[in-house]
C-alpha positions as CSV (number, residue, x, y, z in Angstrom):
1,X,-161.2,-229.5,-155.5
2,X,-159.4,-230.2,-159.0
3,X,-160.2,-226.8,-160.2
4,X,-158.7,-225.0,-157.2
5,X,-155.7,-226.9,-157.2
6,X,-155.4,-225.7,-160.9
7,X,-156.1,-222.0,-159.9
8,X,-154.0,-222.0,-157.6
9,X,-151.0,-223.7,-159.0
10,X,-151.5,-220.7,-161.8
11,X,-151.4,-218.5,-159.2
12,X,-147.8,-219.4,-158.1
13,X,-146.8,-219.8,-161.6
14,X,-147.7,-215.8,-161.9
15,X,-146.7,-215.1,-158.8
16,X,-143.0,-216.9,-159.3
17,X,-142.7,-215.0,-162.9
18,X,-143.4,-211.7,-161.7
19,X,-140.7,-212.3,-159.0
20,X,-138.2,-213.5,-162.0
21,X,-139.0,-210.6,-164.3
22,X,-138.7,-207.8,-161.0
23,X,-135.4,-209.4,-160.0
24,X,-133.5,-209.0,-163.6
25,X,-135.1,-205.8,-164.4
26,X,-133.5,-204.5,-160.9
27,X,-130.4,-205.7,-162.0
28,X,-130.1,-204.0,-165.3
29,X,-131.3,-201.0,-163.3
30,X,-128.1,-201.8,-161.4
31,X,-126.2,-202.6,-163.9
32,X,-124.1,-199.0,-165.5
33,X,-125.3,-197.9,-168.7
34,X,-123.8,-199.5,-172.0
35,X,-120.3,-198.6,-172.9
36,X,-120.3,-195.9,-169.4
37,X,-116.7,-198.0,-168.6
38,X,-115.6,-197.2,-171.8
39,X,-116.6,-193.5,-171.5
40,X,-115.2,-192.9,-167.8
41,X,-111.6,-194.0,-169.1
42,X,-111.9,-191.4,-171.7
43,X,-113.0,-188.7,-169.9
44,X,-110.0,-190.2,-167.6
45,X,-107.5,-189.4,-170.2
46,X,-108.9,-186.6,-171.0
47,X,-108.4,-185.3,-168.0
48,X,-105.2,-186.3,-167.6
49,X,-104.0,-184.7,-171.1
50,X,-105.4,-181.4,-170.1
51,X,-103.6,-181.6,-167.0
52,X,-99.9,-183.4,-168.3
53,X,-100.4,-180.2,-171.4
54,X,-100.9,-177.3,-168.4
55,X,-98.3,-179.1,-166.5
56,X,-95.8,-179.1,-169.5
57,X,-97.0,-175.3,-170.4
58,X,-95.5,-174.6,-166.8
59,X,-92.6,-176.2,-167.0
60,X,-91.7,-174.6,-170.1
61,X,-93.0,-170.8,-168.7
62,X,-90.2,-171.9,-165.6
63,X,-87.4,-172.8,-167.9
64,X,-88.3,-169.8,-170.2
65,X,-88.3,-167.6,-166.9
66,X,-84.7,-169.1,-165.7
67,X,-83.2,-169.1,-169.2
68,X,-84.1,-165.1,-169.2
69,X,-83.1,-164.1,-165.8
70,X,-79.7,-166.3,-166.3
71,X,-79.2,-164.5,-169.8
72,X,-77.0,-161.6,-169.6
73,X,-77.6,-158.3,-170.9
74,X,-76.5,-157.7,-174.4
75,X,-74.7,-154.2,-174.4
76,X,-72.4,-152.9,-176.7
77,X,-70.9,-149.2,-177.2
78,X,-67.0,-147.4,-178.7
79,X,-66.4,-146.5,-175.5
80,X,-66.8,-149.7,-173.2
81,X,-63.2,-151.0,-172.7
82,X,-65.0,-154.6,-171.1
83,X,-67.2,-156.4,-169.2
84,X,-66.6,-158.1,-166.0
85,X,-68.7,-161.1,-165.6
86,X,-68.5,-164.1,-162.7
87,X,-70.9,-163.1,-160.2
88,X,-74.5,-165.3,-160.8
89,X,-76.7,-162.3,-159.0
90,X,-77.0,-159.0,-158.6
91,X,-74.0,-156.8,-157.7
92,X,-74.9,-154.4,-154.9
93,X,-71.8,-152.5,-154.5
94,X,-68.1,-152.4,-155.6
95,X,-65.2,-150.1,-153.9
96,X,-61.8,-149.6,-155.8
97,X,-58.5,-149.6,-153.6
98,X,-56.6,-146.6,-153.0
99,X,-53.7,-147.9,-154.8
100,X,-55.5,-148.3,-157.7
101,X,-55.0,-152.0,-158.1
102,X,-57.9,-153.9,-157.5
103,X,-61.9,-153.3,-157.6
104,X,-64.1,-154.8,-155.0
105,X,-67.5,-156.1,-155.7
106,X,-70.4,-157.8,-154.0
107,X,-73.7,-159.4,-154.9
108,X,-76.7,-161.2,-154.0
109,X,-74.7,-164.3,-154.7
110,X,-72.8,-164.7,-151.3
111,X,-69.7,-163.8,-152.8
112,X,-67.2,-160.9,-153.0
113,X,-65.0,-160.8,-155.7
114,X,-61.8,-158.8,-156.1
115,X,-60.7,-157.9,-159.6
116,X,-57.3,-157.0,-161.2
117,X,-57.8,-153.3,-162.8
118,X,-54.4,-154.3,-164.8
119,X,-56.5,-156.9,-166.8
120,X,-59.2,-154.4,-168.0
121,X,-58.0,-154.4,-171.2
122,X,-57.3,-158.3,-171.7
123,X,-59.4,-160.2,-172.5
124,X,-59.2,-162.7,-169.7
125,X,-60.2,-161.0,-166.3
126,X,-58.7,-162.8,-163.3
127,X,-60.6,-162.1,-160.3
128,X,-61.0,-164.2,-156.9
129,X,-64.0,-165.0,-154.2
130,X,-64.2,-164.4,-151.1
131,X,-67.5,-166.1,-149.3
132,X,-69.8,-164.7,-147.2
133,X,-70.9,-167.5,-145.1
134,X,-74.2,-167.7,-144.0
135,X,-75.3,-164.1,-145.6
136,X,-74.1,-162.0,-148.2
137,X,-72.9,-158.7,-148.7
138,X,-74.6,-155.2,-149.7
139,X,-71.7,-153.0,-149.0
140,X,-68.1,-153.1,-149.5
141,X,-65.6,-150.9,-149.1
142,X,-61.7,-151.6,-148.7
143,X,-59.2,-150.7,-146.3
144,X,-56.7,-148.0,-146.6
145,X,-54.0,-150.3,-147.1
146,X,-55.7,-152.5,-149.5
147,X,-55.4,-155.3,-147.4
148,X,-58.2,-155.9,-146.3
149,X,-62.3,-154.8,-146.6
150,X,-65.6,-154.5,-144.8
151,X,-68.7,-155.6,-145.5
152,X,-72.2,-154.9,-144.5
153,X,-74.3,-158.1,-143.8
154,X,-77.6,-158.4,-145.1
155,X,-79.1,-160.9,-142.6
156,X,-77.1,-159.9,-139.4
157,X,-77.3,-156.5,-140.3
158,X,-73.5,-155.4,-139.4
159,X,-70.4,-154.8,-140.4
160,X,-67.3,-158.1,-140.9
161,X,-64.0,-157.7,-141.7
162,X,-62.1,-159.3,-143.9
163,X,-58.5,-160.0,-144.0
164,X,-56.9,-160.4,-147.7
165,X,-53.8,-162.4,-147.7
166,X,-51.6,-163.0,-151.5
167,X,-50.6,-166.3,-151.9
168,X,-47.1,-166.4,-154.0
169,X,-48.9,-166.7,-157.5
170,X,-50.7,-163.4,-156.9
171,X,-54.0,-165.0,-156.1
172,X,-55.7,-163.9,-152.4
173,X,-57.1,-165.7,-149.5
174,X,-59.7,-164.5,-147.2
175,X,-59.9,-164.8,-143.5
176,X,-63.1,-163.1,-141.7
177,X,-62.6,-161.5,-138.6
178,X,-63.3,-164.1,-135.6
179,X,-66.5,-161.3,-134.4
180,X,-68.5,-159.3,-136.4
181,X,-69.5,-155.6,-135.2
182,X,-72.4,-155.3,-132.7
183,X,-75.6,-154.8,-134.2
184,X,-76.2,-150.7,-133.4
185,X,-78.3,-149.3,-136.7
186,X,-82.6,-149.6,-136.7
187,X,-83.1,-149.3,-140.4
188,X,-81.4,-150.6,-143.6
189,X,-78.0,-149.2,-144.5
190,X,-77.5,-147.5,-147.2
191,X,-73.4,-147.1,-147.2
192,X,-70.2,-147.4,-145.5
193,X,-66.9,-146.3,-145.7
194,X,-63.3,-146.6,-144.4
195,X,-61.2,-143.2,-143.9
196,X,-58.5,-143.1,-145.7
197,X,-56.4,-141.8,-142.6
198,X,-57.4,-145.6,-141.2
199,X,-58.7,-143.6,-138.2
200,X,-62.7,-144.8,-138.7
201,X,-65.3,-146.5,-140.2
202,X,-68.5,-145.0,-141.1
203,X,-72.1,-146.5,-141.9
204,X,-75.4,-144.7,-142.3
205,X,-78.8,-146.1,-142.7
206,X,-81.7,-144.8,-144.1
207,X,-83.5,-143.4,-141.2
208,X,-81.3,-140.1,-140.1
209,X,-78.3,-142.0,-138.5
210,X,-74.6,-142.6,-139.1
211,X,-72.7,-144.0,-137.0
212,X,-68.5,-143.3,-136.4
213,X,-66.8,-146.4,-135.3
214,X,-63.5,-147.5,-134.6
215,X,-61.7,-150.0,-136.3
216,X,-62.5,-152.2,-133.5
217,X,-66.0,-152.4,-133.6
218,X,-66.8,-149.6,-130.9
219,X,-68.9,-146.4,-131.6
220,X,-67.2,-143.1,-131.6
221,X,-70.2,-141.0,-132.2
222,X,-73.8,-141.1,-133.7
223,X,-74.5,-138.4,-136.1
224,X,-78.3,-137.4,-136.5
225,X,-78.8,-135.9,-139.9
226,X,-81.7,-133.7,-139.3
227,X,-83.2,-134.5,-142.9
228,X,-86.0,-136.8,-142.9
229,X,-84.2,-139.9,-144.4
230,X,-80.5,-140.5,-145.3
231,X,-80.8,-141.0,-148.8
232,X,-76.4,-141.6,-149.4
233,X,-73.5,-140.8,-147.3
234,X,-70.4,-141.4,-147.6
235,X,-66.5,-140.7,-146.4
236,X,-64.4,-138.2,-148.5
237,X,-61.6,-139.6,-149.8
238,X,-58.9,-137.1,-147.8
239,X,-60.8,-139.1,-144.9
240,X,-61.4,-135.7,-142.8
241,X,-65.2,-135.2,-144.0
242,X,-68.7,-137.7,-143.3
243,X,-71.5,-136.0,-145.7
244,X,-74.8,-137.0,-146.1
245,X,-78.0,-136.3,-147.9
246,X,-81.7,-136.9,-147.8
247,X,-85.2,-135.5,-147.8
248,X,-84.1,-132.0,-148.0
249,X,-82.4,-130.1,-150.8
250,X,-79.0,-129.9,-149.1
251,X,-75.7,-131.8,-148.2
252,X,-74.5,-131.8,-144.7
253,X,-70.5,-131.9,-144.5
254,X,-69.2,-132.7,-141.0
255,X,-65.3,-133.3,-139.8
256,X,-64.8,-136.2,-137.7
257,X,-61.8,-134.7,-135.5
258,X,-59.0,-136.3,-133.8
259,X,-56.0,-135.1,-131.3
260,X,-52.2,-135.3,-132.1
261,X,-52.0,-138.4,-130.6
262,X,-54.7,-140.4,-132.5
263,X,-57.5,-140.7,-130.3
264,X,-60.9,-139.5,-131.3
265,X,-62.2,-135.9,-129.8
266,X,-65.5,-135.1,-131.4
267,X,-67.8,-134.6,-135.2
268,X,-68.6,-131.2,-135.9
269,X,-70.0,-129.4,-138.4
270,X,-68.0,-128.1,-141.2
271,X,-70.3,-126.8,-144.3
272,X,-73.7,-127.0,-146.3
273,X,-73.9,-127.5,-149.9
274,X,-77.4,-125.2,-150.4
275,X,-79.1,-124.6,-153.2
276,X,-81.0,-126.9,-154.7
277,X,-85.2,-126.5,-154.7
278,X,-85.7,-130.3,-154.2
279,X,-84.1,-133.3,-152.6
280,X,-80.8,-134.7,-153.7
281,X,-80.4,-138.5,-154.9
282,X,-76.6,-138.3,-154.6
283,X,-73.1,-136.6,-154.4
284,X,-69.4,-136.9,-155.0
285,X,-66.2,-135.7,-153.9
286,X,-63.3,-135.1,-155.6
287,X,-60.0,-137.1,-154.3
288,X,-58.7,-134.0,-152.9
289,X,-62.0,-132.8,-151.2
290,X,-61.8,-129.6,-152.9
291,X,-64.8,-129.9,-155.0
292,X,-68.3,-131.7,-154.6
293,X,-70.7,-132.7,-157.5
294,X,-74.6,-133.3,-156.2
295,X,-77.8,-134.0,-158.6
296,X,-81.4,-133.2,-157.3
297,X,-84.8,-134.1,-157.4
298,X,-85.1,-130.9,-159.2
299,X,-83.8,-131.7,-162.4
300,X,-80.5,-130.0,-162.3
301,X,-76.5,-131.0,-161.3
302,X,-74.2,-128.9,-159.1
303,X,-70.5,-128.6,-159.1
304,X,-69.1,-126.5,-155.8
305,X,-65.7,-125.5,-154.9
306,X,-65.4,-126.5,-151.4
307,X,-62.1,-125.8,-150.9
308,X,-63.0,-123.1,-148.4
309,X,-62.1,-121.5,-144.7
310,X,-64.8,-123.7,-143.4
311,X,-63.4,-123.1,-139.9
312,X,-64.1,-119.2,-140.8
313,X,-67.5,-119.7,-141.5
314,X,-66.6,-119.4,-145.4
315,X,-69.4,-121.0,-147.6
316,X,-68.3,-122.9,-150.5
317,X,-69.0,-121.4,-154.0
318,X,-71.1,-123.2,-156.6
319,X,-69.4,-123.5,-159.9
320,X,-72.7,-123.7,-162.0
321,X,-75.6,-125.6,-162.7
322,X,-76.7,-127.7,-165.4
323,X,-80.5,-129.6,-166.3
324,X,-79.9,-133.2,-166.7
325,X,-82.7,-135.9,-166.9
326,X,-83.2,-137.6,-163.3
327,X,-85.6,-140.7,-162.5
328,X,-85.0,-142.9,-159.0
329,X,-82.5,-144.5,-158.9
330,X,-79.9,-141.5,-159.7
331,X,-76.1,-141.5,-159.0
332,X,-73.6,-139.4,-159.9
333,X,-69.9,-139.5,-159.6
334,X,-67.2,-137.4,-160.2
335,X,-63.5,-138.1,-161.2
336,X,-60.8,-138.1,-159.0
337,X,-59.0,-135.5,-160.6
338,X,-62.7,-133.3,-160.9
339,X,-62.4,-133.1,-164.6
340,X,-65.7,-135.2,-165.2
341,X,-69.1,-136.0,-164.1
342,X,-71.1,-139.1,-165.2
343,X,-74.4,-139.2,-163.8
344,X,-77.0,-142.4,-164.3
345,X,-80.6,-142.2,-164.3
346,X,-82.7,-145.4,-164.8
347,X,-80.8,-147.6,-167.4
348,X,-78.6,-144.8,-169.1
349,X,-75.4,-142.4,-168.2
350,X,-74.6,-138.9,-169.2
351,X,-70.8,-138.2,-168.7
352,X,-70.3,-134.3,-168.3
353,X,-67.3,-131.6,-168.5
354,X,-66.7,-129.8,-165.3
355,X,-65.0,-126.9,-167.0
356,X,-68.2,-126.3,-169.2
357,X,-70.9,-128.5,-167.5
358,X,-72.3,-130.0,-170.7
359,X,-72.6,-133.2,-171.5
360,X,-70.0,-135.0,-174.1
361,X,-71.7,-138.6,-174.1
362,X,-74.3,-140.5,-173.5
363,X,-74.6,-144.4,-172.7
364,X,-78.0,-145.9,-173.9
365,X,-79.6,-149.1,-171.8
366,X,-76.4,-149.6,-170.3
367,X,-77.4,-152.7,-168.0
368,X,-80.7,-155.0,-167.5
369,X,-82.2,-154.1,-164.6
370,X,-81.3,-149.8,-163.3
371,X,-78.4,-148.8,-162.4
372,X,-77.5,-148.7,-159.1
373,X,-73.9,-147.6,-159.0
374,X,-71.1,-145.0,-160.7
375,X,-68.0,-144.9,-159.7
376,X,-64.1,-143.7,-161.3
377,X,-61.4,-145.3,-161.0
378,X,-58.2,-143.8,-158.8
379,X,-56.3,-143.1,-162.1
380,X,-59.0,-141.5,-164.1
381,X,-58.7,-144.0,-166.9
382,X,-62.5,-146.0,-166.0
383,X,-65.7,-145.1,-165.5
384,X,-67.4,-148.4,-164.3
385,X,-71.3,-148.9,-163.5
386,X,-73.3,-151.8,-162.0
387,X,-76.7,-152.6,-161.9
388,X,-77.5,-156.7,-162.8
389,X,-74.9,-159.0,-162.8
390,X,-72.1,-157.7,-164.7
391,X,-69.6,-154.4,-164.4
392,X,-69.7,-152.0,-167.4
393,X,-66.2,-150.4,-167.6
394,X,-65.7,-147.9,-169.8
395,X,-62.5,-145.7,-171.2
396,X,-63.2,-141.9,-169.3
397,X,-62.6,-140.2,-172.6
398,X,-64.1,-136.9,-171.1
399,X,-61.4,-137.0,-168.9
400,X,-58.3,-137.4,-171.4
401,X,-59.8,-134.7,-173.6
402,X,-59.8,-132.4,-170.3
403,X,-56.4,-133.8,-169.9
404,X,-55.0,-132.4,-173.2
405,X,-56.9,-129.0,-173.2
406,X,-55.9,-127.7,-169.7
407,X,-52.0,-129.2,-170.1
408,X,-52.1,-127.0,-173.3
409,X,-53.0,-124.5,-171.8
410,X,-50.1,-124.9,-169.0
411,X,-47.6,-125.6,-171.7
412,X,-47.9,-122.2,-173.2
413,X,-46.8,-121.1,-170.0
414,X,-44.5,-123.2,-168.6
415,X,-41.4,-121.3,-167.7
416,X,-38.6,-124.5,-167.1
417,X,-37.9,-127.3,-169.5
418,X,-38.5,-130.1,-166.9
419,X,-42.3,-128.6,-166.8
420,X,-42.5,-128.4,-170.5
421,X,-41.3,-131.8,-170.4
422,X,-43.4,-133.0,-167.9
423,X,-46.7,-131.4,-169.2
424,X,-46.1,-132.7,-172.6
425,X,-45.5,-136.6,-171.6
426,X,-49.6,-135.6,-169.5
427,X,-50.3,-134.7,-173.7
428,X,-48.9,-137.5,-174.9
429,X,-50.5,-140.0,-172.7
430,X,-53.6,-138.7,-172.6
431,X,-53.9,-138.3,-176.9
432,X,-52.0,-142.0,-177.1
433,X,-55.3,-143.6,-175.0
434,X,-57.5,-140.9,-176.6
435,X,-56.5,-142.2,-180.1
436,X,-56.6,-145.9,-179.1
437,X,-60.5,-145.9,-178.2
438,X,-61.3,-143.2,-181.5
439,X,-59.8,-146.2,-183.6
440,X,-62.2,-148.5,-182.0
441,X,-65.0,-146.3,-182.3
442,X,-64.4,-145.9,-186.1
């Protein structure tokens, strides 16, 4: 018996060692590799620096993106008489009053600022806001009177009304009209307009419809343009014409008509500016009416004398027509008086003679983003443009030397002192701001 007690006490021995050595060779297996804490926390930070580093990249890529689209435009040239800087987006429109006093502008920025045209050539430029609450503007245009302006609405897609009211120190407030018009038009607008008669209000959008409304908010009429798409309209300045142009290489020209005692009769058709092998961007009437600048898909710019017997079937006459370089957007404009023609294609502006047709100056990468607007002001003295944030205005040397030739011209046949006299003070003004911007050139 004494030897199997001893075998099998071994036994157990064995049996209780091979249990030890399985147990704590398990628990290394269990156990994570040497140093794997160590390497986890790196690969931790690791991490975590690649992503604080692409974090930080984006962060700088967003400030660098703000800092550039705040930055203004750098733009310098002889013939720019300022820059008029407050709005903090994109100006979609401006308007000039008929009294030649103030300038109208709106942006992107919920505003609509009205600037002083007396301070063009200060260098402070006092302007006020007026907010669009809720929305913000596209179109402006003011009032006959220059007390007050419309705007389209970008969101509620109509026209509001806006009363201006001067405060004793000159400054403006703004009171909107307590309804805005009813919502009529199907597509985006591309303009309005105010007659200058105060007898309607115009807007066109970009399908073939323009609408004639009161100054009440109530359709007269709806005019359908026949062209494919309404690519600019407007109201002439004598306030008797609505002209349009789109898809087809033609401007339609109609009269909106009205009896003796002010109530609307009907639109008819007046006259066709035809000509042109290719649709037209744009067009411009003089302040009289009496001639009409367009520009065309075609490459070329129009002048036409439209002081015609429309009424007789008479067609108006084109003056000539010159090449100029044309990329979408393309504006033109054309001086009150019809003695220039600036025209804007992408970023730059060509400003033309209308007695020879060729061009006398050219503006380089006038504005940041292209330019979406020309316009002159009432007095002849301004060309301004718009495009980014900021209004280019610059002296309309075109026109003064136009000035001085044809009043030459007239003085050599004036027949009374008091013309000579008058003529000659047209000379002298025009050479006095003529010289002023030829010294800044030089």
């Amino acid at each position: 018996m004494e030897p199997f007690a001893v075998l099998a006490l071994s036994l157990l021995i064995g049996a209780l060692i091979f249990l030890i050595s399985a147990a704590v060779t398990g628990s290394r297996r269990s156990l994570p590799p040497e140093n794997s804490s160590n390497s986890n926390d790196e690969d931790s930070k690791v991490s975590n620096g690649v992503n604080e580093r692409n974090a930080a990249s984006k962060k700088q890529k967003l400030q660098r993106s703000r800092k550039e689209k705040l930055q203004q435009h750098v733009f310098t040239h002889p013939l720019l008489a300022t820059t008029l800087k407050g709005h903090s987006a994109n100006i979609s429109c401006l308007d000039f009053s008929s009294n030649g006093k103030y300038l109208a502008s709106c942006a992107d920025d919920r505003t609509v600022r009205i600037w002083s045209t007396k301070d063009f050539l200060e260098r402070d430029h006092r302007c006020v806001r007026a907010n669009v609450e809720l929305d913000h503007a596209t179109h402006v245009c003011f009032s006959p009177d220059s007390r007050a302006f419309i705007t389209w609405l970008a969101n509620e897609e109509t026209i509001r009304v806006f009363k201006m009211i001067k405060k004793d120190d000159g400054s403006f407030t703004f009171t909107a009209a307590p309804e805005d018009f009813a919502k009529k038009h199907k597509a985006p607008i591309v303009n309005i307009g105010i007659a200058e008669t105060g007898k309607f209000i115009m807007s066109a959008s970009s399908d073939t419809t323009i609408l004639i409304w009161d100054l009440k908010g109530e359709v007269l009429a709806t005019i359908n343009t026949n062209q494919m798409n309404n690519a600019f309209a407007t109201v002439s300045p004598c306030g008797r014409f609505v002209a349009s142009c789109g898809f087809t290489p033609d401007v339609k020209v109609w009269e909106v008509c009205f009896i003796k005692s002010g109530e609307f009769r009907e639109v008819t058709r007046a006259f066709d500016l035809k000509g042109h092998s290719a649709g037209i961007y744009s067009f411009a009437f003089s302040n009289d009416s009496r001639r009409m600048a367009t520009v065309s898909k075609d490459g070329t710019w129009k002048l036409w004398d439209t002081d015609v017997e429309y009424k007789q079937q008479q067609d108006p006459y084109l003056l000539f027509t010159m090449k100029c370089n044309v990329s979408d957007p393309c504006r033109i404009a054309l001086s009150p008086d019809a003695r220039a023609v600036a025209i804007s294609s992408g970023f730059n502006i060509t400003v033309h003679s209308t007695k020879t047709g060729k061009q006398e100056e050219e503006l380089l990468n006038v504005h940041g983003e292209e330019i979406a607007g020309l316009a002159f002001d009432i007095n002849n003295r301004f060309l301004v443009s718009y495009g980014d944030r900021a209004i280019r205005v610059f002296h309309n040397v075109v026109g003064y030397r136009a000035v001085i030739e044809e009043m030459e011209g007239r003085l050599k046949k004036a027949t009374t002192d008091a013309m000579r006299e008058r003529l000659q003070q047209q000379i002298n003004d025009a050479q006095s701001a003529l010289e002023a911007v030829c010294t800044k050139k030089e």
